[in-house]
C-alpha positions as CSV (number, residue, x, y, z in Angstrom):
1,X,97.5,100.6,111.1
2,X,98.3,102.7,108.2
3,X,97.5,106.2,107.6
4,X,94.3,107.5,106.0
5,X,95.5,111.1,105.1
6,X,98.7,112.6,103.9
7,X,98.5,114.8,107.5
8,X,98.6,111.5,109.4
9,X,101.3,109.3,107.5
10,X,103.6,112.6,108.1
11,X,102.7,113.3,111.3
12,X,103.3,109.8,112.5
13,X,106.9,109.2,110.0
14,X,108.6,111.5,111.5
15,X,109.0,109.9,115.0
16,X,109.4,106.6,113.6
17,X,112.7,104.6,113.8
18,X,114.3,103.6,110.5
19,X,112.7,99.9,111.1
20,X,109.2,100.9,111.9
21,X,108.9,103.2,109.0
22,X,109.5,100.1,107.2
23,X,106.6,98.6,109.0
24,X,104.5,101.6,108.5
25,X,105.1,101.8,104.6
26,X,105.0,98.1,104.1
27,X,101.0,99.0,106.0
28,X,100.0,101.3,103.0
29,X,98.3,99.7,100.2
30,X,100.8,100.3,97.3
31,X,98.4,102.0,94.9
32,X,97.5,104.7,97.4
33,X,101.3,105.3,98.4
34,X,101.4,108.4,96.0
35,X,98.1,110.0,97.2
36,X,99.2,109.3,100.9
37,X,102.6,111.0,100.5
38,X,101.1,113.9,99.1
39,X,102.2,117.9,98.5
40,X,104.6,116.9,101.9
41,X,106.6,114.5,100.2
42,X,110.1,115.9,100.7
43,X,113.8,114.6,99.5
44,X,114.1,113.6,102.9
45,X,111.3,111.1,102.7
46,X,112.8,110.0,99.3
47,X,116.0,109.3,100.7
48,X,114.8,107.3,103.8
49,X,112.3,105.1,101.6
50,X,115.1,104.7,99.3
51,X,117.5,103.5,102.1
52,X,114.1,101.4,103.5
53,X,113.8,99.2,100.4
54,X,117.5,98.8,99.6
55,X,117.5,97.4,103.5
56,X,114.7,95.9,104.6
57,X,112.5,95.2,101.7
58,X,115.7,93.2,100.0
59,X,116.4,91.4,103.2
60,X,112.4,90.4,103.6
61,X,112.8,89.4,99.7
62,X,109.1,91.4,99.5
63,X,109.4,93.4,96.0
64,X,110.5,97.0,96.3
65,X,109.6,98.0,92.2
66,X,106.4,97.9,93.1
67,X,107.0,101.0,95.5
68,X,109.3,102.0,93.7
69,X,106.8,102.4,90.4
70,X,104.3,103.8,92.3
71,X,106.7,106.6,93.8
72,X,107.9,107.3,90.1
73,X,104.2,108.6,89.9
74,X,104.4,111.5,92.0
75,X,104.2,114.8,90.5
76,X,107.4,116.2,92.6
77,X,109.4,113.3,91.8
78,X,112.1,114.8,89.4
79,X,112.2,117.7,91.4
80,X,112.6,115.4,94.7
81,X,115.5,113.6,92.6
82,X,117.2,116.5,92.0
83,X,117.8,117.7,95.6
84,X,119.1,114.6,96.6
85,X,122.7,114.4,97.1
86,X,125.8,112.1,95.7
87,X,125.5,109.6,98.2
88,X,121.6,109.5,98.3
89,X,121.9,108.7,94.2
90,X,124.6,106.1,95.3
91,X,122.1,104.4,97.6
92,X,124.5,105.4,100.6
């Protein structure tokens, strides 16, 4: 079921395993993915979505620009970009 408030999708993603967060984000209707992530979307949560479609969106041929795009929307994305590390960039 996916969340209905940036509280819940971060209260829940945290506890996830790297496979059921796939499952979790793949729940949330893509257009709403930048409201749901909210003021608590971190570089951490960057990182792990990054590693999520590079993994399991590519190996489920599902499209990952589209969450990709709607990520590129959120205010703190630059910023978020900039505290991630060589191998984060590098898709490590």
């Amino acid at each position: 079921m996916p969340p209905k408030s940036t509280a819940e999708f971060h209260a829940n993603w945290k506890d996830l395993s790297l496979e059921n967060k796939f499952k979790y984000l793949k729940s949330i209707e893509i257009q709403k993915l930048t409201n749901i992530l909210g003021t608590g979307f971190e570089s951490v949560h960057l990182t792990e979505i990054l590693s999520i479609l590079s993994t399991f969106y590519v190996e489920e041929k599902l499209e990952p620009q589209k969450v990709l795009r709607e990520i590129c929307k959120h205010e703190n994305i630059g910023i978020l970009a900039l505290f991630m590390d060589g191998k984060d960039k590098d898709g490590e």
